[in-house]
C-alpha positions as CSV (number, residue, x, y, z in Angstrom):
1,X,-2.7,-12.5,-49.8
2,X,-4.9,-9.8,-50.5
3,X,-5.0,-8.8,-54.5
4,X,-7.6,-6.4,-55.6
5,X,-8.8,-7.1,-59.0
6,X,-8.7,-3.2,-60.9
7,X,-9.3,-4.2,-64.3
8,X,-9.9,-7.9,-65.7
9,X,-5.9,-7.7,-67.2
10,X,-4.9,-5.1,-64.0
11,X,-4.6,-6.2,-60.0
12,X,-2.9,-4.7,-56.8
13,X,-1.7,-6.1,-53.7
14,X,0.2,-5.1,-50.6
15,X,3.9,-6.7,-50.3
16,X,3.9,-9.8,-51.0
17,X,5.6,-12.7,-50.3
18,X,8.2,-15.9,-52.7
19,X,6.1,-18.4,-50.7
20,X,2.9,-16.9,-52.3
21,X,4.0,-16.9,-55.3
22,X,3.3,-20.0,-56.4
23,X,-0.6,-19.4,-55.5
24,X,-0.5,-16.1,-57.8
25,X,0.3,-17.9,-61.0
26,X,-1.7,-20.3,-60.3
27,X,-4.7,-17.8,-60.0
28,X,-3.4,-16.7,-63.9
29,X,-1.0,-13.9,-63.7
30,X,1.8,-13.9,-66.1
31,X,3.6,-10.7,-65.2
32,X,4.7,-9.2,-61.8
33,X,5.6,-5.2,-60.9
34,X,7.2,-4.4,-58.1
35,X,6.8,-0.6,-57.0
36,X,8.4,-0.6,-53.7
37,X,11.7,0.5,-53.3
38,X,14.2,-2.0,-51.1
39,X,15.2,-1.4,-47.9
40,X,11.8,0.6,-47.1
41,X,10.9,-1.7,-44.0
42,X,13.0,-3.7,-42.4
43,X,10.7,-6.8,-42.2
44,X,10.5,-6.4,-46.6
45,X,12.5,-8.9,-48.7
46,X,14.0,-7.9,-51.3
47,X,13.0,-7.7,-54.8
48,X,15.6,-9.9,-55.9
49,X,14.1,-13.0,-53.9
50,X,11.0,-11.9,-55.5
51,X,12.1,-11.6,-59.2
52,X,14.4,-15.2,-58.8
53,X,11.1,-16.9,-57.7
54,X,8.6,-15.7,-60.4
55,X,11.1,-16.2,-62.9
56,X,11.3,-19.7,-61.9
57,X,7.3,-20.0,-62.5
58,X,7.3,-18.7,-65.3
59,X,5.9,-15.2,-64.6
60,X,7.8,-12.0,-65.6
61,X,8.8,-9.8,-62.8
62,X,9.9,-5.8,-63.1
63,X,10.8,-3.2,-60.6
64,X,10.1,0.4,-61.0
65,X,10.6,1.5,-57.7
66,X,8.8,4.8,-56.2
67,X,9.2,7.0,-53.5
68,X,6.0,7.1,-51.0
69,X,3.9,10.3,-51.4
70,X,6.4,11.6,-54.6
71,X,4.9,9.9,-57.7
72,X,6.6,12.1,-60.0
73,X,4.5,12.3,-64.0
74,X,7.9,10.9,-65.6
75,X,7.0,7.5,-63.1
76,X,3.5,7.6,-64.5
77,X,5.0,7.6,-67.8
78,X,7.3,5.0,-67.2
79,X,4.8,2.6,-65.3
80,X,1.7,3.0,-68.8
81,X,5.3,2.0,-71.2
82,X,6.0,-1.0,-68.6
83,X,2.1,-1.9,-68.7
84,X,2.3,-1.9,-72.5
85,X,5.4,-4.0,-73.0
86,X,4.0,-6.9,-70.5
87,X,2.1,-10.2,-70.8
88,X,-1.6,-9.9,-69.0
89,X,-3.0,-10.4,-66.1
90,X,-0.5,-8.3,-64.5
91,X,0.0,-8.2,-60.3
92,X,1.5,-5.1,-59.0
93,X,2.9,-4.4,-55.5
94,X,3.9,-2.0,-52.8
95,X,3.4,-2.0,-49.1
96,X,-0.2,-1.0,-49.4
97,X,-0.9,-1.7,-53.1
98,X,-1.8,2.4,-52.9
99,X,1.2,3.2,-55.1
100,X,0.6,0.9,-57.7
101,X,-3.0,2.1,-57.9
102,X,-2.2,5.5,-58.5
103,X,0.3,4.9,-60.9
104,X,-2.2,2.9,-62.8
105,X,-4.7,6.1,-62.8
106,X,-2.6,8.3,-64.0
107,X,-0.9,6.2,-67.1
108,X,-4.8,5.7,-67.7
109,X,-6.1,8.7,-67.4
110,X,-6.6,9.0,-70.9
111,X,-8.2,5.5,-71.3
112,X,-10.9,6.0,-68.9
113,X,-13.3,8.2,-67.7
114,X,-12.0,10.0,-64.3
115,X,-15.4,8.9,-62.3
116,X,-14.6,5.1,-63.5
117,X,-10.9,5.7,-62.6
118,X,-12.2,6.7,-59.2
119,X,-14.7,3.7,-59.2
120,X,-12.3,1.2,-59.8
121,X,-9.9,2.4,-57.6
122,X,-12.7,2.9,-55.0
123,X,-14.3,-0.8,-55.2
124,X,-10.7,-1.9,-54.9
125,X,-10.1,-0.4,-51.1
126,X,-8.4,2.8,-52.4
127,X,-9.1,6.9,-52.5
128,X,-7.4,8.9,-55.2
129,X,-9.0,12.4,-55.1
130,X,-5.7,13.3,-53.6
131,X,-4.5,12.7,-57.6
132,X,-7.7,13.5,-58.8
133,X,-6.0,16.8,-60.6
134,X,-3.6,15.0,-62.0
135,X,-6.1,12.5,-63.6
136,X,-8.3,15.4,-65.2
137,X,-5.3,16.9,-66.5
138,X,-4.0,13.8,-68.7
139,X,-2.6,12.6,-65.7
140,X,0.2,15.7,-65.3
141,X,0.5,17.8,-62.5
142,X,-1.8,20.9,-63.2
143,X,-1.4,24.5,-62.1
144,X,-3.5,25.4,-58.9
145,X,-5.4,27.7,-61.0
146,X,-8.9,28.5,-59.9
147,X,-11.3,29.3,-62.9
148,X,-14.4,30.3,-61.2
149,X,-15.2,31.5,-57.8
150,X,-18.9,32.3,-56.0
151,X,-20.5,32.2,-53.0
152,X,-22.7,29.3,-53.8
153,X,-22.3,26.9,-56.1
154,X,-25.3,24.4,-57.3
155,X,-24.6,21.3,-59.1
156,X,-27.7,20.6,-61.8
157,X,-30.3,22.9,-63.7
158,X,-32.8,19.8,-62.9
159,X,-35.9,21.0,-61.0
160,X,-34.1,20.8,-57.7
161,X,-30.9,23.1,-58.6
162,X,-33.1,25.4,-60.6
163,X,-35.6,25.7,-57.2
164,X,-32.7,26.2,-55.1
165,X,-31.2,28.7,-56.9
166,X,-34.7,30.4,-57.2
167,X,-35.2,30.2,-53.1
168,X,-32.4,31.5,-52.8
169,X,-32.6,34.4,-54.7
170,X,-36.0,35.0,-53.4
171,X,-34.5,35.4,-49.6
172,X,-30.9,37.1,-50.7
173,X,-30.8,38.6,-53.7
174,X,-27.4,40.0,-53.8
175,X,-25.9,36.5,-53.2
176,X,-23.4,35.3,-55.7
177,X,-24.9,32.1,-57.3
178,X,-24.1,29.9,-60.0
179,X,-25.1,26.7,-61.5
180,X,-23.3,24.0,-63.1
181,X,-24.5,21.8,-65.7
182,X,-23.6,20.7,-69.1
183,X,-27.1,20.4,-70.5
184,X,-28.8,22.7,-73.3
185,X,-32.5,21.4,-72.1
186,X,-34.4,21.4,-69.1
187,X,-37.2,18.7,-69.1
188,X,-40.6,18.3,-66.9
189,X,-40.5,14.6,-66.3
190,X,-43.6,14.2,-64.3
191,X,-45.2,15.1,-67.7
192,X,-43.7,11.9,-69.6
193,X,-46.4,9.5,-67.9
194,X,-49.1,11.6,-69.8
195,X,-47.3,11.6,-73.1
196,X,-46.9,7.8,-72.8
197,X,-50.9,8.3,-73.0
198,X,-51.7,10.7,-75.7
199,X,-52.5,13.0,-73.3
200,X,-49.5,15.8,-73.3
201,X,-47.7,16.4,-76.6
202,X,-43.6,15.7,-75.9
203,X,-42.9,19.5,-76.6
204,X,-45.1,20.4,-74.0
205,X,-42.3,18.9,-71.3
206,X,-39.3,20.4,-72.8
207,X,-37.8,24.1,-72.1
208,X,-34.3,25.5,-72.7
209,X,-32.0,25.6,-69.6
210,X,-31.1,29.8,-70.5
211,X,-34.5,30.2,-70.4
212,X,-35.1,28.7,-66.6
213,X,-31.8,29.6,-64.7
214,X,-33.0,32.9,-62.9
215,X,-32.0,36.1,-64.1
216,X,-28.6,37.2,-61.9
217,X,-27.4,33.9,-61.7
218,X,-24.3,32.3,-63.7
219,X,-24.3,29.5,-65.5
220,X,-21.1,27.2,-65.9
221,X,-21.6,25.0,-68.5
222,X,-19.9,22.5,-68.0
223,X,-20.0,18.8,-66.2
224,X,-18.8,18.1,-62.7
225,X,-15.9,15.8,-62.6
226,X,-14.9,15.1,-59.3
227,X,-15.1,17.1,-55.8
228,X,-12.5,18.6,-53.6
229,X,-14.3,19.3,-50.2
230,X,-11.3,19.7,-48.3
231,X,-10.5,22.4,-50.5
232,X,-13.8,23.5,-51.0
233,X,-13.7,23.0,-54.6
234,X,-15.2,21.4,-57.6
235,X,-12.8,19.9,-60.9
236,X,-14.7,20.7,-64.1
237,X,-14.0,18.4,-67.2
238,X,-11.1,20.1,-69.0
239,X,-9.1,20.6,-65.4
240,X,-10.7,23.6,-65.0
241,X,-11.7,24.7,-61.1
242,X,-14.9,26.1,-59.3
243,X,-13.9,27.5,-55.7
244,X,-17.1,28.0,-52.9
245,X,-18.3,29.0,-49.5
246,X,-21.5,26.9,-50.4
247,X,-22.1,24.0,-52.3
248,X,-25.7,22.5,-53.2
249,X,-25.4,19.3,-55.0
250,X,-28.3,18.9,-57.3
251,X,-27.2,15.7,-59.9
252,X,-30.5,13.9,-60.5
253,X,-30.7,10.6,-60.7
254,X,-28.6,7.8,-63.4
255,X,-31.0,5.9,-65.7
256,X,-28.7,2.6,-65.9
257,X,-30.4,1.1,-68.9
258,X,-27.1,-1.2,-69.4
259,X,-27.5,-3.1,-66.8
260,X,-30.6,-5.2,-68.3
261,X,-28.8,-7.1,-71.0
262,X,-30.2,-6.7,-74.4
263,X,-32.5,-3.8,-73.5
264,X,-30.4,-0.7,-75.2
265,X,-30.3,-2.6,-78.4
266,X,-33.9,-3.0,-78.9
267,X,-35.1,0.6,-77.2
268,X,-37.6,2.3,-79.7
269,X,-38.3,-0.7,-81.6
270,X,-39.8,-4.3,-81.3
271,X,-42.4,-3.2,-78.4
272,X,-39.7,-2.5,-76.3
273,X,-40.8,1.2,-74.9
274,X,-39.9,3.4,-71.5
275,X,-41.5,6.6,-70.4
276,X,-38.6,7.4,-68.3
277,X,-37.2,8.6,-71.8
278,X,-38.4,12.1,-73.8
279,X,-38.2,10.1,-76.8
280,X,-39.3,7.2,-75.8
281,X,-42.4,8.3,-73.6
282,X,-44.6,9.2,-77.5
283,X,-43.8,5.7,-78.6
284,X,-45.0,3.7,-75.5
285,X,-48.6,6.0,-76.4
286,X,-48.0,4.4,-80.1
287,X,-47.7,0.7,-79.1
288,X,-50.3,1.7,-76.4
289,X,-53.0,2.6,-80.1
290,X,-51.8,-0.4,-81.8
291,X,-52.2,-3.1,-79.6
292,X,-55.3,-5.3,-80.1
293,X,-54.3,-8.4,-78.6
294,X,-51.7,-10.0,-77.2
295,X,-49.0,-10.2,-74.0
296,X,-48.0,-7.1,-72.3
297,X,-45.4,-6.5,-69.6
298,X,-44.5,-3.4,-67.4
299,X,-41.6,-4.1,-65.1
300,X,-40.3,-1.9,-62.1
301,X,-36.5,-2.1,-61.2
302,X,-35.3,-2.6,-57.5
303,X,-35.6,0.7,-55.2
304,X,-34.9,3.4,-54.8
305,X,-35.8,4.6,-58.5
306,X,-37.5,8.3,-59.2
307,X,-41.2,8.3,-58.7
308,X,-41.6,4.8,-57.6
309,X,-45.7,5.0,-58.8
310,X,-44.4,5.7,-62.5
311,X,-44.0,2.1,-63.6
312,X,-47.6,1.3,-62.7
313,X,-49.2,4.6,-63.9
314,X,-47.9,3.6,-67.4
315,X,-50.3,-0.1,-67.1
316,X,-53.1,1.6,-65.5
317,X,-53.3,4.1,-68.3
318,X,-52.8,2.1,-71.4
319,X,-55.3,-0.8,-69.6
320,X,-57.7,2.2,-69.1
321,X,-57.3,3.0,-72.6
322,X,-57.6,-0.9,-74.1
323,X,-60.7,-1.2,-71.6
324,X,-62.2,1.9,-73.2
325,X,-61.4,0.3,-76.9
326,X,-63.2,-2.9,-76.0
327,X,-60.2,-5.0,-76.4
328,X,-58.8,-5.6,-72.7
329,X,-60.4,-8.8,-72.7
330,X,-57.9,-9.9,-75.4
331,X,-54.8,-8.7,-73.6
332,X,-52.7,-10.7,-71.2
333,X,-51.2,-8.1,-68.7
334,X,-48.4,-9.0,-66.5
335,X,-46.8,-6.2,-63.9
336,X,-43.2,-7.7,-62.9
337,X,-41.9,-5.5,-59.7
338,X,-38.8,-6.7,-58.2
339,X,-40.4,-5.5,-54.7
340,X,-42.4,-7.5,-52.4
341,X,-45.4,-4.7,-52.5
342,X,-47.5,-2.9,-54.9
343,X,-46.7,0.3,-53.6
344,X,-44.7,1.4,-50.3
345,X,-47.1,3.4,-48.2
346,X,-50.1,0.6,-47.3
347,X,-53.1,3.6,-47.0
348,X,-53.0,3.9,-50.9
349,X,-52.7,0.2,-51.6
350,X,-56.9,-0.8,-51.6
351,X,-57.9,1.7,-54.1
352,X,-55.1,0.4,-56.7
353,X,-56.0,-3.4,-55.8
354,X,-59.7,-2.1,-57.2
355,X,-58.2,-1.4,-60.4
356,X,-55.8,-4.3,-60.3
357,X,-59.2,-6.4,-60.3
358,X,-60.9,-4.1,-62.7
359,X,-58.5,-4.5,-65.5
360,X,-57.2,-8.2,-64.7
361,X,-53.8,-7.6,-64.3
362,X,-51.4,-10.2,-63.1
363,X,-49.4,-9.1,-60.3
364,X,-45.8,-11.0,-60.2
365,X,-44.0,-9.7,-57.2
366,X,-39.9,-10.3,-56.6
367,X,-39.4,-10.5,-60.6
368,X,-36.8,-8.6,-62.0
369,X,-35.8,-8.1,-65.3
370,X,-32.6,-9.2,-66.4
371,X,-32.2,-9.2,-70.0
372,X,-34.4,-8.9,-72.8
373,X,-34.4,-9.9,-76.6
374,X,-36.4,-7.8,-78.8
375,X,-35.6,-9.4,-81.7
376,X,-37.4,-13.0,-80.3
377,X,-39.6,-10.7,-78.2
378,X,-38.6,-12.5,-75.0
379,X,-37.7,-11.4,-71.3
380,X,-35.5,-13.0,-68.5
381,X,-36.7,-12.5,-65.1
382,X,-34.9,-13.5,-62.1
383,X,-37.2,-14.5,-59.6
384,X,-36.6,-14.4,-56.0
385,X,-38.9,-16.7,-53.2
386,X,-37.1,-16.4,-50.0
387,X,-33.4,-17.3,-50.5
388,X,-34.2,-19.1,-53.8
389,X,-33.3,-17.9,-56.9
390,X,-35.0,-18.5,-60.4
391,X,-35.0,-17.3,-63.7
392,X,-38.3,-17.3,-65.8
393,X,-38.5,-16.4,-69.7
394,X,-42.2,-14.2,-70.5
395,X,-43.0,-13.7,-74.1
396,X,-44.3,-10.6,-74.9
397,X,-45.9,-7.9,-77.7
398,X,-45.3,-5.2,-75.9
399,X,-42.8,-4.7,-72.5
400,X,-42.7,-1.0,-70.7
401,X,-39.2,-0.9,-69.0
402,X,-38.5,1.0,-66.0
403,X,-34.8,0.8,-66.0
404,X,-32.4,0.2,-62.7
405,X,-31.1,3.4,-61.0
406,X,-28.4,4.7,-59.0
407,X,-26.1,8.2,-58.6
408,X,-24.3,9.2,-60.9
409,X,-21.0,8.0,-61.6
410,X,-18.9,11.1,-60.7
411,X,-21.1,11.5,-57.5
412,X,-20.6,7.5,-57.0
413,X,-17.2,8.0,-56.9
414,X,-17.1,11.1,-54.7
415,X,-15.8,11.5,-50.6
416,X,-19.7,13.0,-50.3
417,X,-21.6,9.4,-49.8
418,X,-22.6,6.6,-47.9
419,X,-21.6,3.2,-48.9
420,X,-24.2,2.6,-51.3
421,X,-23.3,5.7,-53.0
422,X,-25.6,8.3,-52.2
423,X,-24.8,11.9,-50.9
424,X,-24.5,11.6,-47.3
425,X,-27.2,14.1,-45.7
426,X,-29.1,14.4,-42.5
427,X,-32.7,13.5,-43.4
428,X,-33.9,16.6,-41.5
429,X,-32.2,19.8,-42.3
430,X,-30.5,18.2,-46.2
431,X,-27.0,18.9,-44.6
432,X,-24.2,16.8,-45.7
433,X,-23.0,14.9,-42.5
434,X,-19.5,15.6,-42.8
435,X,-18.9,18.3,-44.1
436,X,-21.1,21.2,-43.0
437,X,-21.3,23.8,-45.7
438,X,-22.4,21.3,-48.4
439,X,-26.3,20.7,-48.9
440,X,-27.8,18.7,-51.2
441,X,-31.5,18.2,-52.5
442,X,-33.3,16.3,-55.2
443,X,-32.6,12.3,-56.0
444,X,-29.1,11.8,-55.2
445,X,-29.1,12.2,-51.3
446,X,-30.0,9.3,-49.2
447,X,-32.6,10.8,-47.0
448,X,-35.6,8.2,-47.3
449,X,-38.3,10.0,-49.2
450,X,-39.6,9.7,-52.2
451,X,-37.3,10.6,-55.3
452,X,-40.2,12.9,-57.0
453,X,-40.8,16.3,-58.3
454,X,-42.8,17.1,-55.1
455,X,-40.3,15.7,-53.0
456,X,-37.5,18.8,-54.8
457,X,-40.3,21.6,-54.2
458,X,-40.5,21.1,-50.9
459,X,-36.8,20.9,-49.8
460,X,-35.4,23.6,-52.0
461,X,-36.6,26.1,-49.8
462,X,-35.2,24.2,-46.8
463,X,-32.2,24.2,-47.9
464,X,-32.6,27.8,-49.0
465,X,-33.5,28.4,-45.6
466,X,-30.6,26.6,-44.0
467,X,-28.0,27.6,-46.4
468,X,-28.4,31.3,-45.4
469,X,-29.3,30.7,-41.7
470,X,-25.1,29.3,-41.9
471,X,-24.2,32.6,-43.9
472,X,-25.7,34.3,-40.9
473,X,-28.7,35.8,-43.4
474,X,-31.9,34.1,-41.6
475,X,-33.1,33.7,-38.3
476,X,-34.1,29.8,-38.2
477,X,-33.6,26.8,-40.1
478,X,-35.9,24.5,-41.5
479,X,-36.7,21.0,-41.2
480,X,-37.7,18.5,-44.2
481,X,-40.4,16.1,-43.2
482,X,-39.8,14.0,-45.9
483,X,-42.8,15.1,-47.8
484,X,-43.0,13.5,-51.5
485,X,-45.9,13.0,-53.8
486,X,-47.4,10.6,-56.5
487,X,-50.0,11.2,-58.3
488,X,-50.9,7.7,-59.5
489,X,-52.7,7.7,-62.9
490,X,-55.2,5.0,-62.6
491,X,-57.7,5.9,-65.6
492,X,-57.5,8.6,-67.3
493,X,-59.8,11.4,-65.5
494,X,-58.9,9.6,-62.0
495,X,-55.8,10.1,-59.7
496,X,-55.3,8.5,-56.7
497,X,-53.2,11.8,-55.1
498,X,-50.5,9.9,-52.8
499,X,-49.1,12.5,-50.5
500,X,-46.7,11.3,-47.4
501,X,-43.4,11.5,-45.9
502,X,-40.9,10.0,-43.9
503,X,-42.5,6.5,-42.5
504,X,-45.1,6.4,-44.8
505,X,-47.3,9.2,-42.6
506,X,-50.0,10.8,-44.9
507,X,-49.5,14.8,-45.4
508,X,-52.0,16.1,-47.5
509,X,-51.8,19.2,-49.3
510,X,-55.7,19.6,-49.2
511,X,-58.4,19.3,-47.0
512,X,-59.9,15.1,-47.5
513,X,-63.2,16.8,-47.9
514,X,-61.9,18.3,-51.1
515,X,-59.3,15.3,-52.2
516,X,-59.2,12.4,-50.3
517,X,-56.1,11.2,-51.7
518,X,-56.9,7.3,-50.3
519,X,-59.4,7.1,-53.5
520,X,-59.5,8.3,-57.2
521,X,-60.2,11.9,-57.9
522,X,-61.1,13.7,-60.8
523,X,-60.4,16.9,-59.1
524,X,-56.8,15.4,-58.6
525,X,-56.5,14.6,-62.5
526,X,-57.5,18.0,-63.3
527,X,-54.8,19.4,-60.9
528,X,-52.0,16.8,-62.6
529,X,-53.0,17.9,-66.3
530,X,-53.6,21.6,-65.8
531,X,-52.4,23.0,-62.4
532,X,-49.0,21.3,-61.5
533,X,-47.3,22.3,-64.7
534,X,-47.8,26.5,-64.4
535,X,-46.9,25.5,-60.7
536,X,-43.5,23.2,-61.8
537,X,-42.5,26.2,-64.0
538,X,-44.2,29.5,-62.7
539,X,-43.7,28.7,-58.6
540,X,-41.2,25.8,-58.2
541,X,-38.7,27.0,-60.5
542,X,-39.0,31.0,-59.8
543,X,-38.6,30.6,-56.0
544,X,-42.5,31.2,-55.5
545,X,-42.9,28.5,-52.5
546,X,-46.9,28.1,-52.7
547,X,-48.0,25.5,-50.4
548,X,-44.2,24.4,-49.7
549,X,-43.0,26.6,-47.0
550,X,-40.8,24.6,-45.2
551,X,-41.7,23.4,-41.0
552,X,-39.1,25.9,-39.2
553,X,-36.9,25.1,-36.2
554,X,-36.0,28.3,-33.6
555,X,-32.5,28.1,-32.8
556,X,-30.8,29.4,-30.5
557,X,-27.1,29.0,-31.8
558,X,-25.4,32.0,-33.3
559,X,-25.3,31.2,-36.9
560,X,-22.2,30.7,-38.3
């Protein structure tokens, strides 16, 4: 047998058999729907065998037969109205279970979100983009109506699609661009590290997304909800349709703060802080004032996450600050990273040992949080020591969370990744593998650098570069070395500057006489509080491409 669990009250399954039958209820299902009509192979037997047998065990058994390929919306209808009327768990069949699925997605499509539709159906074995339509429309057959249509389209007004957009325009500026995004703000998330330290002021990090997107380029605003590419199309919420030559998928990064148990519930309150949230980042710098004595935990999630260094930045600068108060001494500080390391590229691991030492931290490597209860001011850690697995409860006054990440659901869902979910690019030029006139830059592809800031400035112009070298507009293409940066905070008026790329090689922007990014720098603090903002919003995000222009490859292939 091979049932695929949907929902906890919802399963699918290829034909099955009376002999198996007896193994089904046993495994708790009360009802069984049978979606294949008889006589559609000649090896199938017949629903009546089927229905005779269940019956016999108990189990209800209905057929709504369906025609292959020609689910019709009054079937859909008829299959939610069946659903309603029948004892749960419910097993339904057809020759591939495919059928069942999609009927299933579009009684349901008012139930669920379309990426979780997809999801589900996806972690069960099957693809429904082909109905994906259907499913945004209330789960009727839409109209092939196409709402909006440009050369280019970018997905996200975060600092990648914004310095796309920009490149772009900076190269061709009669192309036909426009972004899609849903959001009213644009935020500058490197700076959320220095609010969680008194440092910036939160309004400081914050700008309107009308007031970034370049002038000459459209604005849909609106959110993605699934992708065509055969078609060359995007569905917006509401059913509505985006048609392109070029697409440039720009989504950021999910924050999946549900999937430490406990921890939403007691955000903002009971020492429980994160300064991977804008409203979040000025109460982490409030605990940070407060605290006299006591046991404090920072945590970092499983990897990949955006700007890896960010967990650790928050404990150096807050032990910097209770060193500088006289009152380190008096505080128990634990760092809890579910990684093996302290940070991934070994040349930049000495210097943050020193300060490791200098502020007595405890380093607990292969803990990751798991649940958390503010209320008791307690956190679960599952522990990992080879194959071995543990769980250890740490007391705490104050805990800085670094939440797990992963794409976003309707990317997640999407025929544009890999099997973990991420878009599926070639590391080199940010060209999706498959299908050749789709790009993507910023955290949600799954080339292996760095998910930072620095890491978006420097491939927006290659994929500026290569976008238009396809549209037959440049000369060469460009190649991504997988430069990122971190600017590790490790007191305040010191950065160690960590600049690499793919394999962990060191690419400094400056000369090492001048910043040798290996040890702290106060010339590297000054450039993280005063230059890299004017450069974030004044060059990343206006197509100026100071100290990124991208390595170029000579081709000799006519451009297509």
């Amino acid at each position: 047998m091979d049932i695929r669990k949907v929902t906890p009250m919802f399963s699918v399954a290829p034909q099955i058999e009376a002999s198996e039958l007896e193994a089904i209820q046993q495994m708790g299902f009360k009802s069984i729907v049978c979606n294949r009509p008889d006589g559609e192979g000649a090896d199938q037997p017949v629903f009546d065998e089927i229905r005779v047998e269940a019956e016999r065990l108990g189990m209800s058994c209905d057929y709504l037969p369906v025609t292959s390929g020609k689910i019709t919306d009054e079937n859909a209808e008829q299959f939610g109205e069946l659903m309603e009327s029948l004892a749960h768990p419910t097993l339904a069949y057809c020759r591939t279970g495919t059928r069942c699925i999609t009927l299933w997605a579009l009684s349901n499509a008012g139930n669920y979100k379309p990426e979780e539709i997809l999801t589900r159906a996806k972690d069960a074995g099957y693809d429904l983009n082909g109905v994906i339509k259907r499913i945004l429309n209330g789960g009727k057959t839409p109209s092939d109506q196409v709402d909006f249509s440009h050369e280019v389209v970018i997905i996200g007004a975060g600092a990648a699609g914004i310095a796309v957009a920009s490149s772009l325009q900076s190269r061709a500026p009669n192309l036909d661009i426009a972004i899609v995004d849903p959001a009213s703000v644009h935020y500058y998330q490197p700076g959320w590290t220095l609010v969680g330290a008194g440092v910036f002021k939160p309004d400081q990090t914050v700008k309107t997304v009308s007031s970034l997107i370049p002038k000459g380029v459209n604005w849909i605003k609106s959110a993605v909800a699934a992708f065509l590419p055969e078609e060359n199309k995007l569905l917006l919420d509401g059913c509505r349709t985006v048609q392109y030559e070029h697409l440039v998928v720009c989504p950021g990064i999910k924050l999946d703060w549900d999937k430490i148990e406990g921890l939403t519930e007691t955000l903002g309150k009971n020492g429980v802080t994160s300064n991977y949230r804008f409203d979040l980042a000025p109460y982490t710098w409030e605990l940070v004032q407060k605290m006299r004595k006591g046991k404090v935990i920072f945590t970092q999630p499983p990897m990949p996450i955006k700007c890896a260094g960010a967990p650790q930045k928050a404990m150096y600068l807050s032990c910097d600050y209770w060193n500088k108060e006289g009152v380190l001494s008096d505080i128990e500080v634990d760092f809890c990273n579910t990684g093996a390391v302290l940070f991934g590229v070994k040349d930049y691991v000495p210097a943050l040992m020193e300060y490791v030492e200098k502020y007595g931290t405890k380093l607990n490597f292969g803990h990751q949080l798991v649940s958390i209860n503010g209320n008791e001011k307690t956190a679960v850690f599952k522990v990992m020591d080879g194959d071995k697995e543990t769980f250890v409860t740490k007391e705490f006054d104050m805990i800085h969370v670094v939440p797990p990440q992963s794409p976003p659901d309707f990317v997640r869902a999407s025929p544009l990744v890999d099997e973990a979910g991420w878009i599926d690019v070639d590391q080199s030029t940010l060209r999706h593998k498959k299908y050749p006139n789709i790009y993507s830059a910023g955290d949600a592809m799954n080339a292996p650098n760095a998910k930072t800031a620095a890491a978006a400035r420097m491939q927006a112009p290659v994929v500026a570069q290569n976008l238009l070298h396809d549209r037959g507009l440049m000369k060469d293409r460009a190649i991504y070395n997988g430069y990122g940066s971190c600017p590790l905070t490790v007191e305040r008026g010191k950065i160690i500057l960590a600049e690499f790329g793919y394999g962990g090689k060191l690419l400094p922007s400056l000369p090492t006489w001048l910043i040798d990014g290996t040890r702290p720098s106060r010339l590297a603090w000054y450039m993280k509080e005063k230059i890299l903002p004017p450069i974030y919003f004044l060059a990343m995000l206006k197509g100026r491409e100071w100290m990124a222009k991208p390595d170029k490859e000579i081709v000799e292939e006519t451009p297509k």
